[in-house]
Kinemage of the C-alpha trace (Angstrom):
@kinemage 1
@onewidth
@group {chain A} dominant
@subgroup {mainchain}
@vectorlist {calphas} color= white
{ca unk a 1} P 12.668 15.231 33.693
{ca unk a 2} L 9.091 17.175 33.851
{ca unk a 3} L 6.101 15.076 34.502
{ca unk a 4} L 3.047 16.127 33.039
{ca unk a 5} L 0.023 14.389 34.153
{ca unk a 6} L -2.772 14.022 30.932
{ca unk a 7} L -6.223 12.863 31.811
{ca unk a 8} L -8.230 12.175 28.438
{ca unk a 9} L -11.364 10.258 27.451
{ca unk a 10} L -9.179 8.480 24.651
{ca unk a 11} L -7.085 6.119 25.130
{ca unk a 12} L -5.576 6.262 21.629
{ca unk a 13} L -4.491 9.772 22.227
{ca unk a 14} L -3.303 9.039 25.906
{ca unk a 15} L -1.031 5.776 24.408
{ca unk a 16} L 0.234 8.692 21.159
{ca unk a 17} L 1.199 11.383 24.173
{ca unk a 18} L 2.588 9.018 26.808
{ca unk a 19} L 5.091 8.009 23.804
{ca unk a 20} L 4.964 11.107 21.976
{ca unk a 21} L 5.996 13.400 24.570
{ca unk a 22} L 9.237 10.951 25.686
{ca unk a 23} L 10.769 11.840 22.722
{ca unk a 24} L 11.408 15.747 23.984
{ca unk a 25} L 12.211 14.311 27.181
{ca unk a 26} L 9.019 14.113 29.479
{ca unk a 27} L 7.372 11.837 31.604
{ca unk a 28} L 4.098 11.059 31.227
{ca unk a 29} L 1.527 9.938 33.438
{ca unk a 30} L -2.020 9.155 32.214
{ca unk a 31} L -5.337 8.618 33.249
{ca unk a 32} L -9.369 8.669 32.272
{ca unk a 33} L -11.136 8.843 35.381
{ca unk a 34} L -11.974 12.528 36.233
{ca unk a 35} L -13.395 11.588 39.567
{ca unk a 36} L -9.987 9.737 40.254
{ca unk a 37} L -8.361 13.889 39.442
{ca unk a 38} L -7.637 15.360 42.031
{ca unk a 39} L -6.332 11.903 43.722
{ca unk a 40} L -4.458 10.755 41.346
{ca unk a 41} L -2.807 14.645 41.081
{ca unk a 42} L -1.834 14.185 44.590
{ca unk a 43} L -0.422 10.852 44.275
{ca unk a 44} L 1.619 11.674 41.022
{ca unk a 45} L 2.733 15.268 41.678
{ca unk a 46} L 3.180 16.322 38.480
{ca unk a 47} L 4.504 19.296 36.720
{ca unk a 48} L 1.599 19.947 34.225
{ca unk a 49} L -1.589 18.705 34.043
{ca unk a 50} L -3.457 18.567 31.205
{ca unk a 51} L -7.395 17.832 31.226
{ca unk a 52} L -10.091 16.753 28.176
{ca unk a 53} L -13.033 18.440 29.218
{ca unk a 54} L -14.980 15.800 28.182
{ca unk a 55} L -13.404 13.041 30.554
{ca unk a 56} L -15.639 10.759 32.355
{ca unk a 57} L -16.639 11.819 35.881
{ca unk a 58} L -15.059 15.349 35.912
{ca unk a 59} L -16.358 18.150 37.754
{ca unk a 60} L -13.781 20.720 35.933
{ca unk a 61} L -15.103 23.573 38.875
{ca unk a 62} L -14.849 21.429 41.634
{ca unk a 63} L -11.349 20.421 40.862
{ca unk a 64} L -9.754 23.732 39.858
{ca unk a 65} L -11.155 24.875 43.386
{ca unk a 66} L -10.044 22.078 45.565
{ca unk a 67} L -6.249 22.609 43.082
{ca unk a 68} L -6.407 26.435 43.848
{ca unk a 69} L -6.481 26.002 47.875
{ca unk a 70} L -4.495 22.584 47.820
{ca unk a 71} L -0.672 23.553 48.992
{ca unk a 72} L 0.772 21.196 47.269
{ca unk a 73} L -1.194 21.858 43.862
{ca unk a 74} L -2.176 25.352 43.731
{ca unk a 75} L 1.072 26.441 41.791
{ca unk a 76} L 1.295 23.210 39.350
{ca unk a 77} L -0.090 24.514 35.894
{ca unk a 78} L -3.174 23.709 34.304
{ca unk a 79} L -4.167 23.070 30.180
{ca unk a 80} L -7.257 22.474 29.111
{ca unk a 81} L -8.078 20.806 25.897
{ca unk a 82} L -11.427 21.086 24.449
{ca unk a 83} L -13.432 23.992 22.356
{ca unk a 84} L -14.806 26.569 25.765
{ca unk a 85} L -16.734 29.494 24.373
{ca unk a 86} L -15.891 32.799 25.997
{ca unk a 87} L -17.914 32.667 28.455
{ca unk a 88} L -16.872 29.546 30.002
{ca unk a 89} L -13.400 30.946 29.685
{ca unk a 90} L -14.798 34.171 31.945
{ca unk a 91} L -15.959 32.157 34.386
{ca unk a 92} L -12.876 29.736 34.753
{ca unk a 93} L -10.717 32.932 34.868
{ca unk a 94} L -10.405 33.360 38.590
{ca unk a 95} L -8.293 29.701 38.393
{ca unk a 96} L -5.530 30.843 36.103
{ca unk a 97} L -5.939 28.332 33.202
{ca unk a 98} L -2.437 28.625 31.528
{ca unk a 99} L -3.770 27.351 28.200
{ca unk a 100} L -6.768 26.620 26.192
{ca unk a 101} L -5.915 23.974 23.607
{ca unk a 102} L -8.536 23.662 20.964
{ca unk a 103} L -9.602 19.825 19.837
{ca unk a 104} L -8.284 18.036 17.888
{ca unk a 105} L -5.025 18.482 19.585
{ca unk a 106} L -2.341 19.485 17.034
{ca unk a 107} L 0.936 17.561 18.630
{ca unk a 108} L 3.435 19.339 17.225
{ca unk a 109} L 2.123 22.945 18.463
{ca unk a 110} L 1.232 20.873 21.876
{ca unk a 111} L 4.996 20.504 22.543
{ca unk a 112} L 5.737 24.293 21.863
{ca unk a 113} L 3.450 25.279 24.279
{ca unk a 114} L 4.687 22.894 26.810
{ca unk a 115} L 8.134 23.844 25.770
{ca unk a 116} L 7.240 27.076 26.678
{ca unk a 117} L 6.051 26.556 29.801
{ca unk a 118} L 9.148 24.737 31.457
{ca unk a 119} L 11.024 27.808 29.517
{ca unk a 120} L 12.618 24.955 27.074
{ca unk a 121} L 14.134 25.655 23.699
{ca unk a 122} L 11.690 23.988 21.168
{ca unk a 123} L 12.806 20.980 19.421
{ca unk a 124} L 14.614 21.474 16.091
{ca unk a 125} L 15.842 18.863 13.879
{ca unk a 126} L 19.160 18.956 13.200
{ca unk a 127} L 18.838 18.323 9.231
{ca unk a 128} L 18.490 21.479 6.973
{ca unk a 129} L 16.122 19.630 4.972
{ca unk a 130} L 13.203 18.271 7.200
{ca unk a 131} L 11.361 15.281 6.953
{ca unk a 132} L 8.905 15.749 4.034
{ca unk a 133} L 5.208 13.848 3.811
{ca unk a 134} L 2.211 13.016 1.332
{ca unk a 135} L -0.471 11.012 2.417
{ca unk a 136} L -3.745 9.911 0.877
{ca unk a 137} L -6.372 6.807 1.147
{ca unk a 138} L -8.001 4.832 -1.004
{ca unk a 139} L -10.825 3.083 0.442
{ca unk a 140} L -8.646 0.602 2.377
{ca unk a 141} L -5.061 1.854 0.398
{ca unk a 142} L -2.882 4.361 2.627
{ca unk a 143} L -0.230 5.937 0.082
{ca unk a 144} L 2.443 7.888 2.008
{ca unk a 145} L 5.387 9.460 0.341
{ca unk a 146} L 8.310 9.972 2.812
{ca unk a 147} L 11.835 12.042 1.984
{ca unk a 148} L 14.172 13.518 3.045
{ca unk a 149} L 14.491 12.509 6.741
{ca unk a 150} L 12.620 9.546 9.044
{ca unk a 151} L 12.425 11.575 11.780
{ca unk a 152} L 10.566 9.583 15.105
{ca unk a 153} L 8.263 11.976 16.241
{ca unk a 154} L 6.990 13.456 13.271
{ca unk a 155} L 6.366 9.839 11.904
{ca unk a 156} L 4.449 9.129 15.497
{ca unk a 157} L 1.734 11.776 14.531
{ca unk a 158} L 1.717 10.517 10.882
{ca unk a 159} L 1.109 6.758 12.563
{ca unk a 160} L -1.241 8.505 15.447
{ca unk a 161} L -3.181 10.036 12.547
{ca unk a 162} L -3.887 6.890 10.270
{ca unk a 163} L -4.449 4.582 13.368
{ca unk a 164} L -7.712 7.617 13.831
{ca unk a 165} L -8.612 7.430 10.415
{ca unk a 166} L -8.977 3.287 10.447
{ca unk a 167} L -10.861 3.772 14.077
{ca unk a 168} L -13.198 6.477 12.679
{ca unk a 169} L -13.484 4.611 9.053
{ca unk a 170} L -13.850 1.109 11.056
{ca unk a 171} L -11.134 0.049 8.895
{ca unk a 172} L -9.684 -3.023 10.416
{ca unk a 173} L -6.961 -4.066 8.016
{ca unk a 174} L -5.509 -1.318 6.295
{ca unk a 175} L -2.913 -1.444 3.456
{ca unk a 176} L 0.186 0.700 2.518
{ca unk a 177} L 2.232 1.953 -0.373
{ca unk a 178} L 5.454 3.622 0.830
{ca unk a 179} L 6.875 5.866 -1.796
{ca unk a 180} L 10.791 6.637 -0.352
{ca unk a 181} L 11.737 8.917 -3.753
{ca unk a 182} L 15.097 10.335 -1.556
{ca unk a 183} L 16.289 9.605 1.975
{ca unk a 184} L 19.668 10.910 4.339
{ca unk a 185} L 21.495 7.345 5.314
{ca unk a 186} L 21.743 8.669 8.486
{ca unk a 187} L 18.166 8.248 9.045
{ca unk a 188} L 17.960 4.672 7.444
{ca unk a 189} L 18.146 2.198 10.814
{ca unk a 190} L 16.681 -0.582 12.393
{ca unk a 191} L 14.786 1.899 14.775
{ca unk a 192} L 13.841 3.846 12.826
{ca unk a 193} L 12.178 1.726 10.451
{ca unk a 194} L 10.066 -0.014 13.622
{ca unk a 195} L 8.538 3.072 14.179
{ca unk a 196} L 7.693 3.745 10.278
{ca unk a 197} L 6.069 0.504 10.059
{ca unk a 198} L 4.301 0.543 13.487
{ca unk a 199} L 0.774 -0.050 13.039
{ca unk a 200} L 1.289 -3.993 12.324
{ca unk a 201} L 1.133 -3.172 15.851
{ca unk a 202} L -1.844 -1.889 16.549
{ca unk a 203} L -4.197 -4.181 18.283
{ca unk a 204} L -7.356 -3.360 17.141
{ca unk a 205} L -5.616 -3.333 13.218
{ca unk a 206} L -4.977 -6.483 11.244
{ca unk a 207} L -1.503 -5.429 9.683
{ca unk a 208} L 0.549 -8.348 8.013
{ca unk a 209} L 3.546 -7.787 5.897
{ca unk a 210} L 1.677 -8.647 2.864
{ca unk a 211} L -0.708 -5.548 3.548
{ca unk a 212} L 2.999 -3.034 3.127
{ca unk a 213} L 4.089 -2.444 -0.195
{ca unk a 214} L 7.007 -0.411 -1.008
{ca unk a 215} L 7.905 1.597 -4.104
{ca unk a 216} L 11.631 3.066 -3.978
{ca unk a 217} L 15.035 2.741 -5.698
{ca unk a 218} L 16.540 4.108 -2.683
{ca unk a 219} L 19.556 1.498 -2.693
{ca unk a 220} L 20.227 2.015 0.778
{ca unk a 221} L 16.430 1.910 2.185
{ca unk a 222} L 15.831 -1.151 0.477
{ca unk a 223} L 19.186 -2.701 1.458
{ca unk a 224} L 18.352 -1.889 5.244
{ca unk a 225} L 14.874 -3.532 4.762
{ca unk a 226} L 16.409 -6.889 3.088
{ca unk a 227} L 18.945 -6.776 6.374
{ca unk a 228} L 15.926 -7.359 8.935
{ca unk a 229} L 14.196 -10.068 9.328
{ca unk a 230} L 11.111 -8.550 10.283
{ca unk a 231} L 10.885 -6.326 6.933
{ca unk a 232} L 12.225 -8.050 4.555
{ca unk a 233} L 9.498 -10.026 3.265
{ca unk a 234} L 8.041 -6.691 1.988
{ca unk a 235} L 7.374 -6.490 -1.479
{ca unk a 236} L 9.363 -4.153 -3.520
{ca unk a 237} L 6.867 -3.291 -6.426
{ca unk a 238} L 8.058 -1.293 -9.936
{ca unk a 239} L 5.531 1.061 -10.459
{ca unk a 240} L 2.788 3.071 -8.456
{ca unk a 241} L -0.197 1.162 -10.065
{ca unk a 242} L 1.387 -2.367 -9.694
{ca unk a 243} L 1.488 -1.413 -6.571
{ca unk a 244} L -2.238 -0.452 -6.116
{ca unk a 245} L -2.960 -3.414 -8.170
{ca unk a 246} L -1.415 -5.772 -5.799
{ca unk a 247} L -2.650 -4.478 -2.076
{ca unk a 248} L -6.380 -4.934 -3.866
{ca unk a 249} L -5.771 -8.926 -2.906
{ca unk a 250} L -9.035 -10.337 -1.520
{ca unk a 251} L -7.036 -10.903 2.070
{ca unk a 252} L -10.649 -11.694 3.649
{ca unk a 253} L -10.602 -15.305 1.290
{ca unk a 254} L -6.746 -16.874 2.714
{ca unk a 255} L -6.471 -20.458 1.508
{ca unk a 256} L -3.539 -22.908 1.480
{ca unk a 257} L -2.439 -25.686 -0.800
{ca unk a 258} L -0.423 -28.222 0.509
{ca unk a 259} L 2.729 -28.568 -0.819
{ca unk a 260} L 2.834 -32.145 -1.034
{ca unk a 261} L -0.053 -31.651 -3.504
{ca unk a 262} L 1.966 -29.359 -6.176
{ca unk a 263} L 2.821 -31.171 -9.009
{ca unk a 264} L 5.462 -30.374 -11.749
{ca unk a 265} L 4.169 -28.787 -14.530
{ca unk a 266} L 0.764 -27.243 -13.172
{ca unk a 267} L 0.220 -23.529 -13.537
{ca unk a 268} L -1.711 -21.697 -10.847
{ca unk a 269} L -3.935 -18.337 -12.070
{ca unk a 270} L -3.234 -16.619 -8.850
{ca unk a 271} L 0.221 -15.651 -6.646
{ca unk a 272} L 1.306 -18.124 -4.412
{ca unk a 273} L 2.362 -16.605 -0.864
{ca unk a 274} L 4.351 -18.332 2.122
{ca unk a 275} L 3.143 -17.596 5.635
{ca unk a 276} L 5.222 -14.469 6.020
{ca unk a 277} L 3.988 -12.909 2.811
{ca unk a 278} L 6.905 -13.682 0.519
{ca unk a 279} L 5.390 -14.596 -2.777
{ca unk a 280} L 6.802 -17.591 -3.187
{ca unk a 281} L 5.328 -18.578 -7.316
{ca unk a 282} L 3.974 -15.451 -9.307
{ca unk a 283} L 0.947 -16.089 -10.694
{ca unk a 284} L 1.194 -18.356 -14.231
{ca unk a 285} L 4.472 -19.999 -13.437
{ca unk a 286} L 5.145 -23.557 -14.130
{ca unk a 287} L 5.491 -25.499 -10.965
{ca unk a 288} L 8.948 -27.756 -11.359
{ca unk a 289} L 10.292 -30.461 -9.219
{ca unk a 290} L 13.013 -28.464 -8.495
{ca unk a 291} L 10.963 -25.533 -6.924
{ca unk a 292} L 8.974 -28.721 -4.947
{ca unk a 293} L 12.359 -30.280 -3.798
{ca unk a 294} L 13.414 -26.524 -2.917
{ca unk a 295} L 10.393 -25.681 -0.854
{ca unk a 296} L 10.567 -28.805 0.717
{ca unk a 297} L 13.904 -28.434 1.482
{ca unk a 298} L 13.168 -25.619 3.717
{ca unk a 299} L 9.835 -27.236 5.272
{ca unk a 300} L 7.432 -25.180 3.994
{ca unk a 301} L 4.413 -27.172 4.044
{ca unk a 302} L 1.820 -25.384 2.464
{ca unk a 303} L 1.342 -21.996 0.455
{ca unk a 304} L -1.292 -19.364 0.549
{ca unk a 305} L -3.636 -17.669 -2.173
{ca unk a 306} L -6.572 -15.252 -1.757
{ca unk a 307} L -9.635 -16.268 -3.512
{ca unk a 308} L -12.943 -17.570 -2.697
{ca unk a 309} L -11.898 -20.397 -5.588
{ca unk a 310} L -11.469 -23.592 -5.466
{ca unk a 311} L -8.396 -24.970 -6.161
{ca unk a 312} L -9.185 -27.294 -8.202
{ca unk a 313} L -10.152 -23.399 -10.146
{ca unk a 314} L -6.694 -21.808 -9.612
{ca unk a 315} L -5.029 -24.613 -12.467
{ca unk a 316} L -4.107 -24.332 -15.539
{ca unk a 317} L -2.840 -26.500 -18.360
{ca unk a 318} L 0.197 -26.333 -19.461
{ca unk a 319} L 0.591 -28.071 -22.844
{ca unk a 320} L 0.240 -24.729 -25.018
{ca unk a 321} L 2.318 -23.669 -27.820
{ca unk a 322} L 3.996 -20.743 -25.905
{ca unk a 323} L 7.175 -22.083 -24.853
{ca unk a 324} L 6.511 -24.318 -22.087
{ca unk a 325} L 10.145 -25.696 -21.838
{ca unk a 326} L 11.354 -22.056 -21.636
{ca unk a 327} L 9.006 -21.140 -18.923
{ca unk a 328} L 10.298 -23.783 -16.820
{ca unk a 329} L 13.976 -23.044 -17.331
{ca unk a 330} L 12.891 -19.535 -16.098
{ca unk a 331} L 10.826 -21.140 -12.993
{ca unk a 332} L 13.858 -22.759 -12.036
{ca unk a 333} L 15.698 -19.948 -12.317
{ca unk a 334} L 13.973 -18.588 -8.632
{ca unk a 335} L 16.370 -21.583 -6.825
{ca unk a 336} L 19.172 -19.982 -8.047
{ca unk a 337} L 18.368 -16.609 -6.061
{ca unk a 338} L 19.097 -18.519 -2.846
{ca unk a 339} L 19.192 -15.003 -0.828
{ca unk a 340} L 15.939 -13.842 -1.918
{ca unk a 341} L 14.213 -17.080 -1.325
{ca unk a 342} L 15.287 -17.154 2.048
{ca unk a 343} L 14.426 -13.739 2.873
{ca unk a 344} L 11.257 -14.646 1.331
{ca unk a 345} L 11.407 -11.592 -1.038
{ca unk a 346} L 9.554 -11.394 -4.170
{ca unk a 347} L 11.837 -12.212 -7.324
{ca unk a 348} L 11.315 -9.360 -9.257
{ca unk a 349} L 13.826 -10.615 -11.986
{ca unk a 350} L 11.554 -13.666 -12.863
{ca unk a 351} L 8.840 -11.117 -13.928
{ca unk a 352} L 11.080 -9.124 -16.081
{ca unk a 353} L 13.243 -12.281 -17.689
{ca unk a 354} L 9.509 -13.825 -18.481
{ca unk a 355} L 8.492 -10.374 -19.996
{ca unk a 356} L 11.858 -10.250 -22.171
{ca unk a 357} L 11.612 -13.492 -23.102
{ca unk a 358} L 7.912 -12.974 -24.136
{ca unk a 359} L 8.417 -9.755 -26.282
{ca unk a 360} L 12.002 -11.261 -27.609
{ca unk a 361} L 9.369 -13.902 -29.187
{ca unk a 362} L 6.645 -11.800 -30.538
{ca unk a 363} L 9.231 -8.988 -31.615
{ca unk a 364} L 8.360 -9.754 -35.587
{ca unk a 365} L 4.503 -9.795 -34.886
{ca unk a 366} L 2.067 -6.469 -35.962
{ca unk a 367} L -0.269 -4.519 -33.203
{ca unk a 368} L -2.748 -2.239 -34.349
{ca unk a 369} L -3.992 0.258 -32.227
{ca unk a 370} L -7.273 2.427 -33.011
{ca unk a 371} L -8.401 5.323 -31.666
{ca unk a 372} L -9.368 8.764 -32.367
{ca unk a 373} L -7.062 10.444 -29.590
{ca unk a 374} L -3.383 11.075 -31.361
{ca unk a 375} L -1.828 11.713 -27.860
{ca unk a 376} L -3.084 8.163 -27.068
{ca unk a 377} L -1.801 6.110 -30.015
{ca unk a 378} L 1.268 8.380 -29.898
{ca unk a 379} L 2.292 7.365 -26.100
{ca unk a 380} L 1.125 3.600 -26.792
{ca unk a 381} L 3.206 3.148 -30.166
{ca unk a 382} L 6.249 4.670 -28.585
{ca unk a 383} L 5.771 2.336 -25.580
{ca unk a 384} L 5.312 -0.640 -27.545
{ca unk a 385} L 7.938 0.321 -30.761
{ca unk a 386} L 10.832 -2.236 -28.781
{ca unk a 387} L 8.334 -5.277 -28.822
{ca unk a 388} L 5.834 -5.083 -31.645
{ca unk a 389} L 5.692 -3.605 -35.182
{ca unk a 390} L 2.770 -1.044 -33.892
{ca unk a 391} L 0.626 0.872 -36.609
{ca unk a 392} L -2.122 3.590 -35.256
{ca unk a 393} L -4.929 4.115 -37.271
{ca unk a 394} L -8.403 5.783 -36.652
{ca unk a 395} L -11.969 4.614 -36.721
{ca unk a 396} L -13.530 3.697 -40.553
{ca unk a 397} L -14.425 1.436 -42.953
{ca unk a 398} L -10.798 0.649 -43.952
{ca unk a 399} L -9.511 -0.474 -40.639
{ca unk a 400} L -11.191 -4.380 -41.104
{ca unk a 401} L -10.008 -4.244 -44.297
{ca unk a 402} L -6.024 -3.217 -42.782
{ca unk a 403} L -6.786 -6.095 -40.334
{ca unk a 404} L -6.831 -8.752 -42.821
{ca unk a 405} L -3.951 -7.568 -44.889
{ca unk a 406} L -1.716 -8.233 -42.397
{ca unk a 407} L -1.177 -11.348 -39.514
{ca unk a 408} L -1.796 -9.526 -36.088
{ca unk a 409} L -1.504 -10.744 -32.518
{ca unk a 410} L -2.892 -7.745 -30.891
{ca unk a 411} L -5.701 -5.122 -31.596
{ca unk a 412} L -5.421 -2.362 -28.739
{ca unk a 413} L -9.237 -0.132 -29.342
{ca unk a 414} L -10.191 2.898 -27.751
{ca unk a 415} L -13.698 2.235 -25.895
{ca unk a 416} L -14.859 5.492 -27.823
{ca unk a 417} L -14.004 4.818 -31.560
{ca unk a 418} L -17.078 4.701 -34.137
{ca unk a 419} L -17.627 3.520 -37.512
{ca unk a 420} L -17.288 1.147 -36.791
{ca unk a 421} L -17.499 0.631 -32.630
{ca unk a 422} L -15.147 -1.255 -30.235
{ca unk a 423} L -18.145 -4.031 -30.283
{ca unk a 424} L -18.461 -3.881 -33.974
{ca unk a 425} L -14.610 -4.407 -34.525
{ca unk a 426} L -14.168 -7.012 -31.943
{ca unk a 427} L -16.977 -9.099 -33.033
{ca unk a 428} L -15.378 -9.063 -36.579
{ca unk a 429} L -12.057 -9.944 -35.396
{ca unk a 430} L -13.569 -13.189 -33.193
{ca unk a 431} L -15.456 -14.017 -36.344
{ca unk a 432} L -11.997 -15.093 -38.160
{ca unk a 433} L -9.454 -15.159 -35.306
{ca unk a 434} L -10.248 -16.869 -31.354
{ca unk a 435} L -8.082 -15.468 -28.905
{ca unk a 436} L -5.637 -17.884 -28.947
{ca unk a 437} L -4.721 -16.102 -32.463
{ca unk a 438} L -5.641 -12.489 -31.913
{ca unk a 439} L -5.888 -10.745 -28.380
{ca unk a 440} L -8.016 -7.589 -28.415
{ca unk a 441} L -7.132 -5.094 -25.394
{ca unk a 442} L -10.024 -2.171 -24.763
{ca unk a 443} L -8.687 1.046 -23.744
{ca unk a 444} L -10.884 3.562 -21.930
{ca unk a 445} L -10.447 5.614 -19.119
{ca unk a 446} L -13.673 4.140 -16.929
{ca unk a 447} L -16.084 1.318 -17.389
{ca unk a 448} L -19.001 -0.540 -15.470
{ca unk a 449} L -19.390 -4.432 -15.557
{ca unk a 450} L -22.096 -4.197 -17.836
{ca unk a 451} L -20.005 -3.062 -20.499
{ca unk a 452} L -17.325 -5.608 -19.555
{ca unk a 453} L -19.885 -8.627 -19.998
{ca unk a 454} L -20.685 -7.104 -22.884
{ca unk a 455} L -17.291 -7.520 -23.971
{ca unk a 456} L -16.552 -10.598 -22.647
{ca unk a 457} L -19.314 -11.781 -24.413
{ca unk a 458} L -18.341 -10.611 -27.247
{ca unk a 459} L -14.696 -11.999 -27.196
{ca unk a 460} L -12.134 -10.309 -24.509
{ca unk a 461} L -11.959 -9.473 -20.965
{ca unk a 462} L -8.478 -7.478 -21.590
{ca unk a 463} L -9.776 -4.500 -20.029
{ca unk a 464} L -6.564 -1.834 -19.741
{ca unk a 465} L -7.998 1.605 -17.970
{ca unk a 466} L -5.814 4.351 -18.413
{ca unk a 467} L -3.941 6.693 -17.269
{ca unk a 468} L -0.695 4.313 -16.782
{ca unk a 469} L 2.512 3.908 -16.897
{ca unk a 470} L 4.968 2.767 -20.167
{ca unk a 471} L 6.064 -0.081 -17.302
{ca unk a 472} L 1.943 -0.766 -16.591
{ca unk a 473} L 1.381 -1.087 -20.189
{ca unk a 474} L 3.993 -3.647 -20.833
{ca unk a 475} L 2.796 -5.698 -17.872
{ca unk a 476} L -0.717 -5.454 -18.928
{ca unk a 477} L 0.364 -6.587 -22.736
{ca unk a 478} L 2.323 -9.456 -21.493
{ca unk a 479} L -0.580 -10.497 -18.628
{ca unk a 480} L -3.245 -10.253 -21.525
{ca unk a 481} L -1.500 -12.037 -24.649
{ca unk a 482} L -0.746 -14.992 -22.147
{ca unk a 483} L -3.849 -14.719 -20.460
{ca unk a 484} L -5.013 -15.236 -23.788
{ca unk a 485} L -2.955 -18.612 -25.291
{ca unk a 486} L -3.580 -20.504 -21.829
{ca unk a 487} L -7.425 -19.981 -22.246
C-alpha cells in the first residue's frame, strides 16, 4: 500500500484526504507543521509527499534542498498544491517538482494524478450508469438530488464540499432535502447510507435527524432507512415544498411539554416532536387518552416544539363544529401503526385520512376563484374539481354580486385583480361572512409583511405564494379552511 505523506494548513482537507484517499487504497499520513517537514519525512518515509505552500513554518527552498541531497529522500516525489506563477516554477525547477496542483484541490483529478504516478489504473466504477448529483442551498436548506448509484467516494467530496460551504458561510446547523428520484439496490446498504448522511458528524455542525428530510418513492431506499435505527426517524415528506416548508422550523427556540401535562381533547398549533425527531402529534390533532396511555406506555416523558411561545399559546379549543368526534377517531388511529410509532416515523397516513375526510365533508360546498391569469384559475380549478364545486371568474362589478348568489366556503383571489382589488373584495366578504363562514386565500407570487398586515387586518392571513404543487395546494386548502373554524 503507497503512503503519501500530505502536509496542509487545513485540517478539514487533511481529515477529507486521509479518508478520501483509503478508498483507492493508500495510506495517508498527515501533518501541518512545515518546520516539523523534513522530520517528520524522515520518520514516515513515504511514497509521495504532497505540500500546501501556504503551511505554517515552511521554508519550501530549504526543504526541497535538504530532500534533493538527503539519500533516503532525494528520489521520493514531490506535489505541490497552491497557485506558483511562472517564475516561481523557474526557480523551483532545478528540484524536479513532479506536479503543480492548482487550489482548490479538485479530488477526483488529485487521484488521477497520483494514480499516475505509482503507474495505477485509475479508478472506474463498475456501474454503466454513474452516480448522478444536484446540489443547491438555500440560506440554511442544502437540496441534493442523488441517482443512480451511492458511490463512497464521490459522496465524500459532495460531504467534503458542504462541510466548506457551512465553515465559509458560518453555518452551524445546516438542513437537508434528499431527493433519491432512482437508485441500483446494490448500492442501498447500511454503509453506504452512513457515509450519505455523514455530517451529523461533523463536530463543529449541529446536525440532528430532524434537520434531514427526505423526498423519494424509492421503495427500497426508504425500506433500508426504516430498517436502521439510526435513520429511521427521518421524515419522509410528499412534495418538494412541504419539504422546504418543514426544515424552516425555528430549531434555535426547542421547548418541551411534559407529558403528564397533555390532556385529552387539547389541540396544539404546532408539531409535536420526541427527542429523536419523530413527530410524534402533527400539528392540530386532538390529544386522546389513548395517545397519553400510548406515550406513556413507552416512557416518553416529555415532547418537543420549536417556538419562542408559550405554551399556554400553542392550545387550542376544541369544541368547534368541524367534526371533533371524527378527528379523534383519526388521532387514535396513530396507535394502531405500532411499527411506525416505534420507529418514531412520521405517520404520513394521518395527514392524508384527515385531508380525505375534510374534502369528503366539504365536497357539496362552492369555491370561487378570481383572477385575471386563465393559466392560473385553469391549474387551480382542475386541482380542486375532486373536492369543491370551483367556478373561475375575473375581476368586475359582478363578482360581489356572484358571491351572494351562492353559499361559499372559500374565495381563492389573485393579489393583482382590480375592480374591484383583493382588499376591496375581502373587506366585502368580512362585512357579511367572519371566517368561520367564508375563508379567503390570496394568491400571488411574492409579498412583504406590510401587505400581509394589511390583509390580516382586513380579514385573512391565508397567504398561498405560488408556484406549487396540485399536492401543496390541497395541503394549503385544508391547513387554511381549518385554520380558519378553530379561530
Amino acid at each position: 500500500m503507497p503512503k503519501i505523506l500530505i502536509m496542509y494548513p487545513n485540517k478539514m482537507f487533511l481529515e477529507f484526504s486521509k479518508n478520501y484517499l483509503s478508498r483507492f487504497a493508500y495510506e495517508v499520513v498527515t501533518g501541518i507543521d512545515g518546520a516539523s517537514l523534513y522530520n517528520t519525512a524522515a520518520k514516515t518515509n513515504p511514497d509521495l509527499i504532497l505540500i500546501g505552500r501556504n503551511l505554517p513554518g515552511l521554508e519550501l527552498a530549504s526543504f526541497l534542498f535538504k530532500k534533493k541531497v538527503s539519500n533516503t529522500l532525494k528520489n521520493i516525489p514531490v506535489y505541490l498544491v497552491g497557485n506558483f506563477s511562472t517564475k516561481e516554477i523557474l526557480q523551483l525547477k532545478e528540484y524536479n517538482i513532479d506536479a503543480y496542483i492548482s487550489s482548490p484541490i479538485n479530488p477526483s483529478a488529485l487521484v488521477e494524478r497520483i494514480n499516475t504516478t505509482f503507474k495505477i489504473s485509475n479508478y472506474s466504477t463498475s456501474k454503466s450508469t454513474p452516480m448522478l448529483t444536484d446540489i443547491h442551498v438555500k440560506g440554511k436548506i442544502f437540496v441534493l438530488q442523488i441517482e443512480a448509484n451511492l458511490e463512497p467516494d464521490k459522496i465524500d467530496i459532495l460531504n467534503f464540499k458542504i462541510r466548506s460551504y457551512c465553515a465559509e458561510k458560518k453555518i452551524k446547523d445546516p438542513r437537508f432535502l434528499f431527493i433519491i428520484p432512482s437508485m441500483y439496490p446494490e448500492t442501498i446498504n447500511c454503509e453506504n447510507l452512513e457515509i450519505l448522511f455523514h455530517s451529523r458528524q461533523y463536530p463543529e455542525l449541529s446536525v440532528t435527524n430532524r434537520q434531514i428530510k427526505i423526498l423519494s418513492k424509492n421503495a427500497h431506499f426508504l425500506e433500508t432507512l426504516k430498517k436502521h435505527e439510526q435513520f429511521s426517524s427521518f421524515e419522509i415528506i410528499p412534495d418538494y415544498i412541504y419539504g422546504l416548508e418543514r426544515l424552516n422550523v425555528d430549531f434555535d427556540n426547542m421547548q418541551t411539554i411534559p407529558v403528564n401535562y397533555l390532556t385529552a381533547g387539547a389541540k396544539y398549533i404546532l408539531d409535536l416532536y420526541d427527542n429523536d425527531g419523530g413527530l410524534r402529534v402533527p400539528a392540530r390533532t386532538i390529544i386522546t387518552d389513548k395517545m397519553i396511555e400510548y406515550f406513556k406506555s413507552v416512557e416518553l416523558r416529555h415532547l418537543i416544539y420549536y417556538s419562542n411561545k408559550d405554551i399556554t399559546e400553542l392550545m387550542q379549543n376544541t369544541d368547534e363544529d368541524f367534526a371533533v368526534k371524527d378527528e379523534i377517531t383519526i388521532a387514535d388511529s396513530l396507535l394502531n401503526q405500532t411499527d411506525e410509532m416505534e420507529n418514531h416515523t412520521v405517520v404520513n397516513e394521518n395527514m392524508d385520512e384527515k385531508m380525505k375526510l375534510f374534502f369528503n365533508k366539504i365536497r357539496d360546498y362552492n369555491c370561487m376563484v378570481i383572477t385575471e391569469v386563465k393559466e392560473d384559475g385553469d391549474f387551480i380549478r382542475n386541482s380542486l374539481d375532486d373536492s369543491l364545486k370551483v367556478s373561475v371568474e375575473r375581476s368586475g362589478a359582478d363578482v360581489l354580486m356572484l358571491l351572494d348568489q351562492k353559499k361559499y366556503i372559500l374565495v381563492i383571489v389573485d393579489i393583482n385583480v382590480n375592480n374591484p382589488s383583493a382588499y376591496e373584495i375581502l373587506s366585502s366578504i368580512r362585512s357579511k361572512a367572519s371566517r368561520r363562514k367564508i375563508s379567503v386565500i390570496i394568491n400571488t407570487k411574492s409579498i412583504d409583511m406590510i401587505t400581509v398586515n394589511k390583509f390580516k387586518k382586513l380579514g385573512t392571513d391565508c397567504i398561498l405564494v405560488y408556484p406549487y404543487s396540485k399536492q401543496k395546494l390541497l395541503h394549503k386548502v385544508f391547513e387554511f379552511v381549518t385554520q380558519d373554524r378553530e379561530n
